[in-house]
C-alpha positions in Angstrom: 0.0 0.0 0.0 1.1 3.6 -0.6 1.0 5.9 -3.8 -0.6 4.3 -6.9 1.8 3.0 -9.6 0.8 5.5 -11.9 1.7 8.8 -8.9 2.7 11.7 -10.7 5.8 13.0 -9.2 6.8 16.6 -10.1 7.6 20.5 -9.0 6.3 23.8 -10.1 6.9 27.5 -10.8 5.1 30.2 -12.4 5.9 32.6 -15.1 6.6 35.4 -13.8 8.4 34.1 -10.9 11.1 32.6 -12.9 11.0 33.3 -16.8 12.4 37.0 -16.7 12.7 38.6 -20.3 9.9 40.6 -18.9 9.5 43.2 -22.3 11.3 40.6 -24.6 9.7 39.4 -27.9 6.3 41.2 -28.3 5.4 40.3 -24.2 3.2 43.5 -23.2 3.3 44.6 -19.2 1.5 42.2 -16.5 0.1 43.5 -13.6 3.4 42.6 -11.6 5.4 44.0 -13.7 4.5 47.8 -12.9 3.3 47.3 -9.5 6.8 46.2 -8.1 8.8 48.8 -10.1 7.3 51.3 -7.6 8.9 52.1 -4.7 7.9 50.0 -1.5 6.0 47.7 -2.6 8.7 44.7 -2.8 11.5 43.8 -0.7 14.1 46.1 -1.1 12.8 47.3 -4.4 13.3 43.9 -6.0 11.6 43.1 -9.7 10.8 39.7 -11.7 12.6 41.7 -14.4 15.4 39.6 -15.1 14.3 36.4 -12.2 15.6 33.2 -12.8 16.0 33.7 -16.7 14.4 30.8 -17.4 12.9 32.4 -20.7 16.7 32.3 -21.7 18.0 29.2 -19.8 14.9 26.8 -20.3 16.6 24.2 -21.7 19.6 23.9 -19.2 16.7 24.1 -16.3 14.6 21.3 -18.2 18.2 19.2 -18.2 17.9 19.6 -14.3 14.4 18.9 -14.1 15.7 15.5 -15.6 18.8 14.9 -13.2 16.2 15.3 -10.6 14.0 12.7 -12.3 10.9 14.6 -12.3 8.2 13.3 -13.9 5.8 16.6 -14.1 6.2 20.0 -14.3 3.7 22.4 -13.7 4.3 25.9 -14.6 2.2 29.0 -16.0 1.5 30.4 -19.5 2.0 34.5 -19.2 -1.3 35.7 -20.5 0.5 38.9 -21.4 3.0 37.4 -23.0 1.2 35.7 -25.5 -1.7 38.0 -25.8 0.4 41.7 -25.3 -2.9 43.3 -24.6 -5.1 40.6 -22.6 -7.1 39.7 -25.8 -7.3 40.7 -29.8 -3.6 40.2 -31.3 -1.6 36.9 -30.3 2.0 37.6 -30.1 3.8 34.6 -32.1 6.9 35.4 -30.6 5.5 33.7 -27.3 3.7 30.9 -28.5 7.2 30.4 -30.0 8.6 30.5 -26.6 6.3 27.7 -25.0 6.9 25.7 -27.4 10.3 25.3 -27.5 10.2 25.0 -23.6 7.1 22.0 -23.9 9.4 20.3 -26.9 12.1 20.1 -24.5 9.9 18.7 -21.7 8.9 16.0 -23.7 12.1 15.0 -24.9 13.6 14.6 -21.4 10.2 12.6 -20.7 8.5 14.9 -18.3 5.0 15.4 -18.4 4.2 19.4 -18.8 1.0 20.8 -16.3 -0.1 24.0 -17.9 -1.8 26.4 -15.8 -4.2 29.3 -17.5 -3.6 32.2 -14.6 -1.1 32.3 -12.1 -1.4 36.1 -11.3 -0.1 37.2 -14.6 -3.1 39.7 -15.3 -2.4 42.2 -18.2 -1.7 45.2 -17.1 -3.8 46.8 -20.3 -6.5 44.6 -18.8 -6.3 45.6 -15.4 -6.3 49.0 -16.8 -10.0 48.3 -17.6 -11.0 47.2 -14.8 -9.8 43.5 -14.6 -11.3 41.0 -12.7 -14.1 43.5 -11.1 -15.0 43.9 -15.0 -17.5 41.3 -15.6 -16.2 41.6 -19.4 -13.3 39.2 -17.8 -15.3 36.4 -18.2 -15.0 36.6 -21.8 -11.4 37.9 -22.1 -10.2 34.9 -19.9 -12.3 32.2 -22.2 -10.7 34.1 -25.3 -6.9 33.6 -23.9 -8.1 29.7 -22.7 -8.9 28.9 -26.6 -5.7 30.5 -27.8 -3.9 28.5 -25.1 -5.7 25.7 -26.2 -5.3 26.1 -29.9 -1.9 26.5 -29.6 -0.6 23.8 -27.1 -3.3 21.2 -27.1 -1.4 19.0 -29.4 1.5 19.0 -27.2 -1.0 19.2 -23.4 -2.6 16.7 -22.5 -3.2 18.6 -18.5 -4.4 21.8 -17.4 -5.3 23.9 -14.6 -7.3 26.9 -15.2 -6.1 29.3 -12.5 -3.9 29.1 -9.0 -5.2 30.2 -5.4 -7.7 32.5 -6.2 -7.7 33.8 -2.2 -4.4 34.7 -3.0 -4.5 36.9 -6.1 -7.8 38.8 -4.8 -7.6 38.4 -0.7 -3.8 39.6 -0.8 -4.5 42.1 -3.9 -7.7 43.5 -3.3 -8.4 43.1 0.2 -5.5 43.8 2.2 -2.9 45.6 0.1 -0.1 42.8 0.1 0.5 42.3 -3.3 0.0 43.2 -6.2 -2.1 46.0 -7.0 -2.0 46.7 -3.5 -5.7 48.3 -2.9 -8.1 47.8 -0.1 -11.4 47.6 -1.9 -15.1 47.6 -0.7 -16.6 44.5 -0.1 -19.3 44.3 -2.2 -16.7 45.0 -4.9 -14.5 41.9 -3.9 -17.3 39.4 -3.8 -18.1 40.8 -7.2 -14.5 39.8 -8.0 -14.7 36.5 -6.6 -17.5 35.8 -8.2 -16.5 36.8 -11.7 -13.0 34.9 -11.1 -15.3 31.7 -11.0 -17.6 32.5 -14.1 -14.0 33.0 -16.1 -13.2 29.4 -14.7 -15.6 27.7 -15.7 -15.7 30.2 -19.4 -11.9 28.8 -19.5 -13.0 25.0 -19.0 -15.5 25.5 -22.0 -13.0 27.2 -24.3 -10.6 24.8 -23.2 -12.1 21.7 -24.2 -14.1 23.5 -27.3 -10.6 24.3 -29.1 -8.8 21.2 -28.1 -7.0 18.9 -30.8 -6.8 15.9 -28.4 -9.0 14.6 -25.1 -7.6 16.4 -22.1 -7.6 17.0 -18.3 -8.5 20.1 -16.7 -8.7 21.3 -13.0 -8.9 23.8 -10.5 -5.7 24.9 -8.1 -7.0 27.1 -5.2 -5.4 27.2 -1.8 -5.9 27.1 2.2 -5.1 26.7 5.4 -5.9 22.9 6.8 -7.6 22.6 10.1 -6.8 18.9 11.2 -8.0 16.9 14.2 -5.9 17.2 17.6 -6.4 13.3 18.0 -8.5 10.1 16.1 -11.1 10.5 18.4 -14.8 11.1 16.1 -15.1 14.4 17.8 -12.3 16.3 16.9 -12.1 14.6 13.3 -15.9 16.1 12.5 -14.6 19.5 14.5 -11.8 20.0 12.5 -13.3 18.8 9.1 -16.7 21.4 9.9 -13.8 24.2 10.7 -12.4 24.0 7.6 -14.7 23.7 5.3 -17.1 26.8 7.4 -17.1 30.1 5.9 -15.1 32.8 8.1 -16.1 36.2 9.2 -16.5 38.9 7.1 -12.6 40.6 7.7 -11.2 37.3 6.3 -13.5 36.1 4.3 -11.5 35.4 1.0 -9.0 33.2 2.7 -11.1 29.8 3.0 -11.9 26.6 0.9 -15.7 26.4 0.5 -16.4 29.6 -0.9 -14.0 29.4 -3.9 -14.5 25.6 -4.1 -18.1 24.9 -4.0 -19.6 26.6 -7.1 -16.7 25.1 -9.2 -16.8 21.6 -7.6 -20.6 21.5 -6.0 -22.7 24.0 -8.4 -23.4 26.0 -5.6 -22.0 28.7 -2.9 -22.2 27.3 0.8 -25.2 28.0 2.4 -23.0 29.6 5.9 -21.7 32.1 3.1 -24.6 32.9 1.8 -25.8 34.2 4.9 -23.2 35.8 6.4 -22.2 37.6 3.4 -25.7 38.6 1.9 -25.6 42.4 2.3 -22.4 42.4 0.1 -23.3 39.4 -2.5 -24.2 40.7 -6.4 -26.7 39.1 -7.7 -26.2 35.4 -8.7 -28.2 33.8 -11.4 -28.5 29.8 -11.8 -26.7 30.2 -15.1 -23.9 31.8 -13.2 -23.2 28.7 -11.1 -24.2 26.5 -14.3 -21.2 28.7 -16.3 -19.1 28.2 -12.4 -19.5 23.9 -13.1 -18.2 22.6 -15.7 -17.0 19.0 -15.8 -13.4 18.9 -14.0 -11.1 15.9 -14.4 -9.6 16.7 -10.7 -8.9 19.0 -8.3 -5.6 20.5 -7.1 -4.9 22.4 -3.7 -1.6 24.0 -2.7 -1.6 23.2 1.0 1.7 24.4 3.2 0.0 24.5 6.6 -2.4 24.3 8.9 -3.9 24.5 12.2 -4.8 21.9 15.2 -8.4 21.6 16.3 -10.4 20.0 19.2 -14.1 19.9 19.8 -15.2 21.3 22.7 -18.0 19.7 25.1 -20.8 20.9 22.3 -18.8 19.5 19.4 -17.7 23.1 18.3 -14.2 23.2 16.7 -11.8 24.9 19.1 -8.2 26.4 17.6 -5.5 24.6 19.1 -2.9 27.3 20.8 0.6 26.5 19.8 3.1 25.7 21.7 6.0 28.6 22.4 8.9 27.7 20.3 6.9 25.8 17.5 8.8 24.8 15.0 8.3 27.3 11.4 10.6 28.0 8.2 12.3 30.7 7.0 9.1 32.7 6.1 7.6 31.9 9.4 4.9 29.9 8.4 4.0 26.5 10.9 5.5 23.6 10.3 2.6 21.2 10.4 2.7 17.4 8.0 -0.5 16.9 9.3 -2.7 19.2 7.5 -1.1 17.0 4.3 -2.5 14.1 5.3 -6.2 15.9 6.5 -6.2 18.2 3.9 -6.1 15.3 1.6 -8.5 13.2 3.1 -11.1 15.6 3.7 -10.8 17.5 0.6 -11.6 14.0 -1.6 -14.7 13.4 0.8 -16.2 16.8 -0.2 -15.4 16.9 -4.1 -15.1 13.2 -4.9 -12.4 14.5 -8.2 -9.1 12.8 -8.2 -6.7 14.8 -6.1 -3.1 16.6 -6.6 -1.6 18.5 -4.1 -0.5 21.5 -7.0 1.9 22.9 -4.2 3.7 22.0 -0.7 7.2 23.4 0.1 9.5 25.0 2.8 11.5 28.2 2.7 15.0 27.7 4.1 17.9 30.0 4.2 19.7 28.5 1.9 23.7 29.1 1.1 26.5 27.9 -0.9 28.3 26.1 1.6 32.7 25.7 1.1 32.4 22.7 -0.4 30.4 24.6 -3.4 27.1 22.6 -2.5 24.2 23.6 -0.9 23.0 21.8 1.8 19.1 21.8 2.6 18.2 19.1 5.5 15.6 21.2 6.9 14.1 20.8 3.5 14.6 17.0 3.2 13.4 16.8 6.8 9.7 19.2 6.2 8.9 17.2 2.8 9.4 14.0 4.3 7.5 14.6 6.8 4.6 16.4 4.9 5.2 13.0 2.4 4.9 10.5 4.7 1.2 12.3 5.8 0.3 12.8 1.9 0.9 9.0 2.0 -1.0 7.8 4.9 -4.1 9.6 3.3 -3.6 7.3 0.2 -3.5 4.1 2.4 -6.8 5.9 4.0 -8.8 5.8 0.6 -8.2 9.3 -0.7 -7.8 9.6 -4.6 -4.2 10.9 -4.9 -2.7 11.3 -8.4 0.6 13.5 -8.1 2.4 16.0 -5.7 4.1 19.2 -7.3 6.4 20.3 -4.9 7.2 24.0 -4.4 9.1 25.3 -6.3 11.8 23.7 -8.5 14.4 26.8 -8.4 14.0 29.5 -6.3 12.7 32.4 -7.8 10.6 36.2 -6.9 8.7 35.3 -3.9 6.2 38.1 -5.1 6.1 40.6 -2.5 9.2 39.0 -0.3 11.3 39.4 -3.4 14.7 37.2 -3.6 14.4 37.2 -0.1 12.9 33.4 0.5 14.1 30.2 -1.3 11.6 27.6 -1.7 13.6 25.9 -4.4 15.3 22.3 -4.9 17.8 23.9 -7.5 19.7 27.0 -6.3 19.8 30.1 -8.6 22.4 32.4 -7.3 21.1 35.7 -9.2 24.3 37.6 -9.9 25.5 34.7 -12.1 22.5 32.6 -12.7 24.3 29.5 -11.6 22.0 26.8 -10.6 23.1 23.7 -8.0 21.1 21.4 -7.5 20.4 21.1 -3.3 20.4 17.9 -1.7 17.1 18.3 -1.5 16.6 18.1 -5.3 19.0 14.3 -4.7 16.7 13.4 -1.9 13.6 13.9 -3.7 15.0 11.8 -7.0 15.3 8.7 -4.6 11.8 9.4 -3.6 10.8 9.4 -7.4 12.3 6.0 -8.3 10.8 4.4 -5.1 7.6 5.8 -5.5 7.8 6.7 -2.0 8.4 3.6 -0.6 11.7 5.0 0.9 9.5 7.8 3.2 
């Protein structure tokens, strides 16, 4: 027992986090692109301008994704890059680009994982409104049948757009990233609510323009609650907690809200109430255009929190303990919510199940034997692994695990401040070295983690 013969093993990155050539070749501005060339708004002022240079050095990263022994890669098309001004003229120059990149994937026999939206929004877009335009729908089905059109015959997997909480909560809401505003309510849940009608517009336009069967899903994100023992009681207080819909000042970081109309056909029912005076108006054919057929379902899950039920069954947070253990970024190291987060994720959607991303952030150095040493890497994904796993021998649906990230790259608003990479990029000289992480993680491919 243990991962299914045919477990995908990969890693991940997205475009603008590691391709660089940011103006090269026709690509117009994303939305990152001028946000972090103003002052304050990024680690010491840094920029995605020049990143990893993977739009340069693809193939010699592809040649590590193979010394590593990857068998997926999961990375992101730059809408803006292909499409200069979010729709109308396609820029050849970067369909060129992604092709070479996918026709050297698949001649070092590693399966590529396209996803449609990974924060890339053009900037000419965004200059009309973006996602609180409802026009977005349209724009983002537009760019899915280019997409599809043009890499279909080489794509056999997609995912339509990553953590959703993210790119609005941490945009929109709070002022984090980018384009840093603090909107209205009423105007968020508008977003929200247009980001899963340009879902579900992608899935349709997807499939419509595709020269071959393929495999599309869905990669949001969240925090795990997971039980504070076996016992019935805190398993059903832990699964209620995290699948509830929060109050109002952190209402875009959760599972249900995002997940349900894409997966279910319909918004939890907590939701709706709590949220009502703030809700636009939402039409059946809304949620019919939200649920469209998925082949599985993908959640990047990095951590989580212990729960107990009280004496009524309630979930009650788990204080942790002082001196509990974090990485670099200061983010909990918890492996259960791997194994939780699994589990009761397949219970609710019933759709095959990747965990799209799970890494650590270490602070990583060359060491004087020109290597760069990682055990505190090894030790969290081994960990997090060996839950993944145990959720697999508990009946969940597991199909692959994309670890986070294969190179360190901009850590959006941290900048080159965090490394979550197995290959090191040291940016002056864009040198790579692989980290003994990277080796670790190859023995876990060709065991199929039976070694964890």
């Amino acid at each position: 027992m243990g991962f299914s013969k045919d477990f995908v093993w990969g890693a991940a990155t997205s475009s603008h986090q590691v391709e660089g050539a940011y103006l090269e070749d026709g690509k117009g501005l994303d939305l990152w692109d001028v946000y972090e060339q103003e002052a304050g708004h990024v680690y010491e002022g840094h920029t995605g301008h020049v990143s990893c240079d993977h739009y340069h050095r693809y193939k010699e990263d592809v040649q590590l994704m193979k010394e590593i022994g990857l068998q997926a890669y999961r990375f992101s098309i730059n809408w803006s890059r292909i499409m200069p001004e979010g729709v109308g003229v396609v820029n050849q120059r970067g369909i060129d680009f992604y092709k070479r990149l996918l026709d050297e994937l698949l001649c070092a026999g590693i399966e590529p994982y396209i996803t449609l939206f990974h924060w890339e929004t053009p900037y000419a877009l965004y200059q009309k409104g973006g996602w609180m335009n409802p026009d977005i729908v349209n724009w983002f089905g537009e760019y899915a049948a280019v997409v599809s059109k043009e890499f279909s015959p080489m794509v056999k997997n997609y995912f339509t757009l990553n953590e959703p909480q993210c790119f609005i909560g941490l945009g929109y809401q709070n002022g984090q990233h980018a384009p840093g505003l603090h909107l209205m309510n009423r105007d968020l849940f508008q977003m929200a609510h247009n980001v899963m009608k340009a879902h579900g517009a992608a899935v349709l336009q997807l499939r419509a323009n595709a020269s071959q069967p393929i495999q599309i899903g869905y990669a949001p994100t969240c925090g795990v609650f997971y039980p504070a023992s076996e016992k019935e009681a805190d398993v059903e207080a832990a699964r209620k907690k995290l699948f509830e819909c929060p109050d109002l000042e952190n209402w875009t970081w959760n599972v249900s809200w995002w997940s349900d109309p894409v997966m279910l056909g319909t918004y939890p029912e907590d939701g709706l109430k709590k949220y009502e005076p703030y809700l636009p108006n939402i039409t059946q054919d809304d949620l019919t255009l939200m649920h469209q057929p998925l082949d599985f379902y993908g959640q990047n899950i990095y951590n989580g929190q212990m729960v107990k039920a009280d004496e009524n069954g309630n979930p009650v947070i788990v204080k942790r303990y002082p001196g509990f253990p974090k990485t670099a970024i200061q983010w909990p190291v918890t492996p259960e919510c791997l194994r939780w987060g699994a589990k009761f994720l397949y219970e609710r959607y019933q759709k095959p199940f990747y965990i799209t991303e799970n890494g650590q952030s270490c602070q990583d150095v060359i060491s004087l034997d020109g290597n760069v040493h990682d055990p505190q890497r090894i030790d969290f994904t081994h960990r997090y692994l060996r839950e993944l796993k145990r959720a697999a021998e508990e009946g969940a649906d597991i199909r692959g695990y994309f670890h986070w990230s294969f190179m360190d790259n901009f850590e959006w608003a941290c900048g080159y401040s965090e490394r979550f990479g197995m290959v090191y990029v040291d940016y002056p000289t864009q040198k790579r070295i692989i980290k003994d992480s990277g080796y670790w993680y190859r023995n876990v491919i060709q065991t199929n983690g039976e070694n964890l």
